[in-house]
ZADO-1210 file (C-alpha; in nm, 4 decimals, padded with zeros to 6 digits):
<atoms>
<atom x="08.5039" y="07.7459" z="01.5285" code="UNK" pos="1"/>
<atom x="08.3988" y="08.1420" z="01.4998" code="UNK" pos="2"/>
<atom x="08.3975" y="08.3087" z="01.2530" code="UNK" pos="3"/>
<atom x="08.4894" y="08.6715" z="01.1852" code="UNK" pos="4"/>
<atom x="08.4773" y="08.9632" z="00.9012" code="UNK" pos="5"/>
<atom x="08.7813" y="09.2315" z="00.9828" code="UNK" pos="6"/>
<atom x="08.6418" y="09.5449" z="00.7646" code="UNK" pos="7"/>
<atom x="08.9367" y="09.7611" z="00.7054" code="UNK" pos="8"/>
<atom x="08.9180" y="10.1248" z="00.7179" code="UNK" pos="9"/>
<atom x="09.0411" y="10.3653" z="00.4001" code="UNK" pos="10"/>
<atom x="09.2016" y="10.0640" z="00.1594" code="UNK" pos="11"/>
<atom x="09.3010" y="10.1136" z="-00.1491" code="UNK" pos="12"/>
<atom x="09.1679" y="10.4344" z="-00.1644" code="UNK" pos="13"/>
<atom x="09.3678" y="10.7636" z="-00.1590" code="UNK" pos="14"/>
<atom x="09.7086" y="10.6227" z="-00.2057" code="UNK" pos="15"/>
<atom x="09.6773" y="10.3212" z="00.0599" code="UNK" pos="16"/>
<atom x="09.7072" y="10.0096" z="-00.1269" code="UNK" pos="17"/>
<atom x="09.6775" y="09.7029" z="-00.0106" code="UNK" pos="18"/>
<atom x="09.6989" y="09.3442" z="-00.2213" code="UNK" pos="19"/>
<atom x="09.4100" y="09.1149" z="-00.0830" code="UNK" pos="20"/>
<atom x="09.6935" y="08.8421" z="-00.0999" code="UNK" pos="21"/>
<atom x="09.9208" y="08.9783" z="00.0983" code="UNK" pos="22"/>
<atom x="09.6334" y="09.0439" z="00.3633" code="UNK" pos="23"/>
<atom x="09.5498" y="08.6903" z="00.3425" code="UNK" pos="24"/>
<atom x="09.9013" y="08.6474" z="00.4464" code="UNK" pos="25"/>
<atom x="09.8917" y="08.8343" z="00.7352" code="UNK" pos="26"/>
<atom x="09.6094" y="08.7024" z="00.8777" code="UNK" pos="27"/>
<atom x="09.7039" y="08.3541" z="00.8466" code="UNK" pos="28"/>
<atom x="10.0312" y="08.4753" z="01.0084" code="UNK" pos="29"/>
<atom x="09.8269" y="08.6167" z="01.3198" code="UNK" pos="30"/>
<atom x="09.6193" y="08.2566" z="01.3446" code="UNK" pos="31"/>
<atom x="09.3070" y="08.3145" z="01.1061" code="UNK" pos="32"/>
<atom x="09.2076" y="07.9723" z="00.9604" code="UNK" pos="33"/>
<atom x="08.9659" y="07.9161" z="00.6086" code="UNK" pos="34"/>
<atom x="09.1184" y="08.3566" z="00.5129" code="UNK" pos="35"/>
<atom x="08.9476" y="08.4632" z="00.2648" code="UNK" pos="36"/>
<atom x="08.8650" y="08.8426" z="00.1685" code="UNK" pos="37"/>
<atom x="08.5487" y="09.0008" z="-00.0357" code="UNK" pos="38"/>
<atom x="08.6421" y="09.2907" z="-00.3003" code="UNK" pos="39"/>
<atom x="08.9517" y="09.4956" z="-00.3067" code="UNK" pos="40"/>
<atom x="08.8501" y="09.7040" z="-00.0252" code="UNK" pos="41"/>
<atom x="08.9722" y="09.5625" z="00.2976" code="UNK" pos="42"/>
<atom x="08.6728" y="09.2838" z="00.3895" code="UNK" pos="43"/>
<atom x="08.8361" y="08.9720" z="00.4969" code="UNK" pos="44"/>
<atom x="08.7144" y="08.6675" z="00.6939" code="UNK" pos="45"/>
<atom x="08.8438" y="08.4026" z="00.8652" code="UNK" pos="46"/>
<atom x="08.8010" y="08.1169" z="01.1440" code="UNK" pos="47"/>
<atom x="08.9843" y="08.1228" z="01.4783" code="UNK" pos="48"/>
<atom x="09.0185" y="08.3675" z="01.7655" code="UNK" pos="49"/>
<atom x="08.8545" y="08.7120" z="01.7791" code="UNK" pos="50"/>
<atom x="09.2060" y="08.8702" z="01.9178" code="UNK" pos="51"/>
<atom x="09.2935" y="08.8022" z="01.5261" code="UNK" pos="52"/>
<atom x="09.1867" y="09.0762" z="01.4284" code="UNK" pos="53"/>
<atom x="09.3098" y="09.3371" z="01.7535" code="UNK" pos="54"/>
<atom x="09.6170" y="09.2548" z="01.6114" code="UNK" pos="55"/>
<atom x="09.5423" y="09.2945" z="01.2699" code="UNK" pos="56"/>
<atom x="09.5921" y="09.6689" z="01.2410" code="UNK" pos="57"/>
<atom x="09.9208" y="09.6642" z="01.3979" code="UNK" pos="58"/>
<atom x="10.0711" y="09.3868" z="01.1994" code="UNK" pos="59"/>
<atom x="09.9571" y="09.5363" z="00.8230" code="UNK" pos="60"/>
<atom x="10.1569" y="09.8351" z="00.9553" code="UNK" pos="61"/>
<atom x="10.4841" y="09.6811" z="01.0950" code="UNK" pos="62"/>
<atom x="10.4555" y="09.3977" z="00.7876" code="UNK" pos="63"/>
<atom x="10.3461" y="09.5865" z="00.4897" code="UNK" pos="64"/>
<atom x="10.3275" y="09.9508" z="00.6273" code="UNK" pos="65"/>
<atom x="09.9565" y="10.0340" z="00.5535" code="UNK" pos="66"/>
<atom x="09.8220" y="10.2083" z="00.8026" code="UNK" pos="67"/>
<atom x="09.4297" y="10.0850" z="00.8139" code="UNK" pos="68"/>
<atom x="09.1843" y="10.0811" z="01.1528" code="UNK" pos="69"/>
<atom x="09.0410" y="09.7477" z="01.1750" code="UNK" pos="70"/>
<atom x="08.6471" y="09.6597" z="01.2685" code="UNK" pos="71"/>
<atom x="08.5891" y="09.3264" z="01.3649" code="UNK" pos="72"/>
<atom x="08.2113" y="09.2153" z="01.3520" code="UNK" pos="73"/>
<atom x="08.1128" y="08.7782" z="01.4117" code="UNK" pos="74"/>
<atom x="07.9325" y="08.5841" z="01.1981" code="UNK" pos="75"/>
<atom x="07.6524" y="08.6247" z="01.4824" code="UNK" pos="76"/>
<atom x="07.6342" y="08.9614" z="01.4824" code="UNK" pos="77"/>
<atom x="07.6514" y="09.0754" z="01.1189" code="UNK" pos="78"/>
<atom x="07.3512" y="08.7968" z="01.1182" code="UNK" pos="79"/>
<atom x="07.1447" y="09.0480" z="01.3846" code="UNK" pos="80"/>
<atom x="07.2703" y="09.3545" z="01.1316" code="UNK" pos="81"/>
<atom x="07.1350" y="09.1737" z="00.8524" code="UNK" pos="82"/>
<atom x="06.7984" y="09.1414" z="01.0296" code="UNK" pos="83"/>
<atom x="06.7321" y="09.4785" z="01.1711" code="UNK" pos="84"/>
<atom x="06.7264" y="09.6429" z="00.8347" code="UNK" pos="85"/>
<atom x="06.5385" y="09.9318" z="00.8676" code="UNK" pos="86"/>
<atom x="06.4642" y="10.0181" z="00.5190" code="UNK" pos="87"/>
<atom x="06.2975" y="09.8074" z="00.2813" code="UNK" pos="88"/>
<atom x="06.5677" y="09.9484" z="-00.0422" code="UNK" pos="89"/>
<atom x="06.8358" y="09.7161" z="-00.1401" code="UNK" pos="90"/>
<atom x="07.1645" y="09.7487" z="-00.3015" code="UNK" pos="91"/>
<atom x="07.3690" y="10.0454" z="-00.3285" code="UNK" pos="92"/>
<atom x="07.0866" y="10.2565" z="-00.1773" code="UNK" pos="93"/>
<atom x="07.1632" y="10.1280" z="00.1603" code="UNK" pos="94"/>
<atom x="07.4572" y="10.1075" z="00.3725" code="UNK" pos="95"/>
<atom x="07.5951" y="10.0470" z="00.7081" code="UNK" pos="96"/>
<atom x="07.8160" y="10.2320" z="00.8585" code="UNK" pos="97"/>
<atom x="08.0006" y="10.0104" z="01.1644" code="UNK" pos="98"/>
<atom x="08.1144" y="10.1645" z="01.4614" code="UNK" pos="99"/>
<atom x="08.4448" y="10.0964" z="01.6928" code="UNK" pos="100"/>
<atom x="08.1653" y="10.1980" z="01.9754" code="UNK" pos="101"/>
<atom x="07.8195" y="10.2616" z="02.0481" code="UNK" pos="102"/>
<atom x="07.7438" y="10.6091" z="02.0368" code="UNK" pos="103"/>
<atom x="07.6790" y="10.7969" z="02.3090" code="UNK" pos="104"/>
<atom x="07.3159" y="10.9624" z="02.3438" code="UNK" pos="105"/>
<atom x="07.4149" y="11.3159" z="02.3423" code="UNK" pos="106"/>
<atom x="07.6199" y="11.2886" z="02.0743" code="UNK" pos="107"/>
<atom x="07.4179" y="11.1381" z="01.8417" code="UNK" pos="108"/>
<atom x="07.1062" y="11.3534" z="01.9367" code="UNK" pos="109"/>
<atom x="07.3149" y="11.6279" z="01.8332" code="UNK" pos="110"/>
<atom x="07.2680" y="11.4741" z="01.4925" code="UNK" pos="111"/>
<atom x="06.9988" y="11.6201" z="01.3142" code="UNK" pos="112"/>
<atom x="06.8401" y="11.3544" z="01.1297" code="UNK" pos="113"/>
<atom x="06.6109" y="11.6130" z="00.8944" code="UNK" pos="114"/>
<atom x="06.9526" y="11.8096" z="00.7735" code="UNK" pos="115"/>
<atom x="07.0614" y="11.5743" z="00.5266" code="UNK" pos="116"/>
<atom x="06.7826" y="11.5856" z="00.2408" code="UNK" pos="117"/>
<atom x="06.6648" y="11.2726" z="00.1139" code="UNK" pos="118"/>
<atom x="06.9461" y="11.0408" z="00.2889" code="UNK" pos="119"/>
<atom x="06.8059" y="10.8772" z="00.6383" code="UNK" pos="120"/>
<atom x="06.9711" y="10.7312" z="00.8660" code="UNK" pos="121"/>
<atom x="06.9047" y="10.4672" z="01.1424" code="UNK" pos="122"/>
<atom x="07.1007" y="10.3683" z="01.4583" code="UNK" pos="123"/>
<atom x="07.0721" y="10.0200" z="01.6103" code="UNK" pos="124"/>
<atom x="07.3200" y="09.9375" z="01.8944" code="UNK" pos="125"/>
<atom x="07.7127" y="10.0034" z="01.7000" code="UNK" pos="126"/>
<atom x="07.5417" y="09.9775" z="01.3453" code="UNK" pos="127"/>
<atom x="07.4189" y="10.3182" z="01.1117" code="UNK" pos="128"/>
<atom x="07.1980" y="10.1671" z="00.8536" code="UNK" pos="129"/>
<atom x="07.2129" y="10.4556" z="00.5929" code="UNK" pos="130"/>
<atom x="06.9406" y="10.4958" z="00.3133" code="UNK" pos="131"/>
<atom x="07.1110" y="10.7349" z="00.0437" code="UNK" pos="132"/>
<atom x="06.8781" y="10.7051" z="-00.2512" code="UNK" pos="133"/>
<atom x="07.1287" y="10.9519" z="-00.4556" code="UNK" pos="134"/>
<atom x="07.3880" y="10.7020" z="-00.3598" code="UNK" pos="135"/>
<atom x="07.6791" y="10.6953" z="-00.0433" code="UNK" pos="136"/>
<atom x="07.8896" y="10.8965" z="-00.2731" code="UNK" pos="137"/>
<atom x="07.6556" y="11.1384" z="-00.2745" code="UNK" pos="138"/>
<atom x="07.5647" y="11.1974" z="00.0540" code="UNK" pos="139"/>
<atom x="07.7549" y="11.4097" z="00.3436" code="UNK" pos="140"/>
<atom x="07.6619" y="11.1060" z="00.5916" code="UNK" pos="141"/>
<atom x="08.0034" y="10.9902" z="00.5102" code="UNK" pos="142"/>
<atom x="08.2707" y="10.7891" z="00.7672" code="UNK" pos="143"/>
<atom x="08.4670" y="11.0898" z="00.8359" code="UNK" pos="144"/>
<atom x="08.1284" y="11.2598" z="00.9410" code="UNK" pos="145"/>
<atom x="08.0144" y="11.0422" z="01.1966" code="UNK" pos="146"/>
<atom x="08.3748" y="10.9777" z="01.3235" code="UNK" pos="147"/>
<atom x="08.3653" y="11.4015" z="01.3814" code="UNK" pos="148"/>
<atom x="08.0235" y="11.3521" z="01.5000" code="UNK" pos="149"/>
<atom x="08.0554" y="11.0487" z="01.7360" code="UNK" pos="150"/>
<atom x="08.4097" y="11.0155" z="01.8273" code="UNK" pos="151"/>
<atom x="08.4612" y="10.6681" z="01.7083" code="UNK" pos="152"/>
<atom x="08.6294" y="10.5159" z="01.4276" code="UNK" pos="153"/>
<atom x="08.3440" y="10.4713" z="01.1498" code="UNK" pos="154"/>
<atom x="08.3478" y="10.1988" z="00.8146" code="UNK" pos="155"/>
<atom x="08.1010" y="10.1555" z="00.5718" code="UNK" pos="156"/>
<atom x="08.0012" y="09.9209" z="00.3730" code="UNK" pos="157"/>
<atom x="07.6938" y="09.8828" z="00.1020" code="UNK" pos="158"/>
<atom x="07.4106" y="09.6677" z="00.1268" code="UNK" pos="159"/>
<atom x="07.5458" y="09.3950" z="-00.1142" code="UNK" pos="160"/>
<atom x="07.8626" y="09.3819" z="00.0771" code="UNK" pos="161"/>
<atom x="07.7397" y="09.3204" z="00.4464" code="UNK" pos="162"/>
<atom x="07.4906" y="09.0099" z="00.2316" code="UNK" pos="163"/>
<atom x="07.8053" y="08.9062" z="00.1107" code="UNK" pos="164"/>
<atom x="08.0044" y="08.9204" z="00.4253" code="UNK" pos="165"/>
<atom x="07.6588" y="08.7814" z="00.6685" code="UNK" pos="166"/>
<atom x="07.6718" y="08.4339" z="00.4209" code="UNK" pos="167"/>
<atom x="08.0424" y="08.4555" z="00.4495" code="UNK" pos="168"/>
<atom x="08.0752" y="08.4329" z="00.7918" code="UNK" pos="169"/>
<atom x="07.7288" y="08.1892" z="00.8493" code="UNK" pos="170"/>
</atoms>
């Protein structure tokens, strides 16, 4: 059986809460098997059906009325994100931002990649890998950015976390 990570957009930050039980809730509701969820910030995985997740953002809203895009990324692929790291930093000093869609070239080549100071970033297929050696809280190469930027819905998540959610989803 498949398995998935659903990385939630914007939880329990700003005002949108959400309990990791009750998300665990839902998504056993929707048919995830073996739910489990990573930190309080909206990383949960599960076995079963990939359409577990497309419904995922509609039923935290109509259940528990957070209002949260969903990402959905499978075992498989966070396994290729894990090994096209770019940069050889670990930890908080590198991040990936995941995309609802690849970019498209003219958008992202209107992203200067020298404007940023020290932070670099890296595209590989629907995957930014960020280096931000000031930290992501420092750094303007934030999700609302490249959602402006690329007109997608944008996520991030540190280095530890997509380790965490790779083995998690092995």
């Amino acid at each position: 059986m498949a398995k998935y990570a659903a990385l939630l957009r914007g939880v329990n930050v700003a005002g949108n809460k959400l309990a990791m039980p009750d998300l665990v809730r839902v998504v056993e509701a929707l048919g995830g098997r073996d739910v489990r969820t990573y930190v309080q910030s909206g990383n949960v995985v599960y076995s079963g059906p990939k359409k577990v997740a497309a419904s995922l953002e509609q039923a935290l809203m109509s259940t528990l009325g957070v209002r949260s895009p969903v990402l959905v990324r499978s075992g498989r692929e966070l396994a290729a994100v894990v090994a096209a790291k770019p940069y050889a930093a670990d930890g908080k000093a590198v991040s990936v931002t995941f995309l609802g869609a690849r970019p498209q070239p003219d958008a992202l080549a209107a992203v200067d990649p020298t404007a940023y100071g020290t932070d670099e970033f890296v595209v590989i297929g629907s995957e930014i890998y960020l280096h931000t050696p000031a930290g992501y809280g420092r750094s303007k190469l934030t999700n609302a950015f490249w959602e402006r930027k690329l007109s997608t819905m944008a996520t991030t998540r540190n280095w530890n976390t997509v380790l965490a959610l790779a083995e998690m989803t092995a």
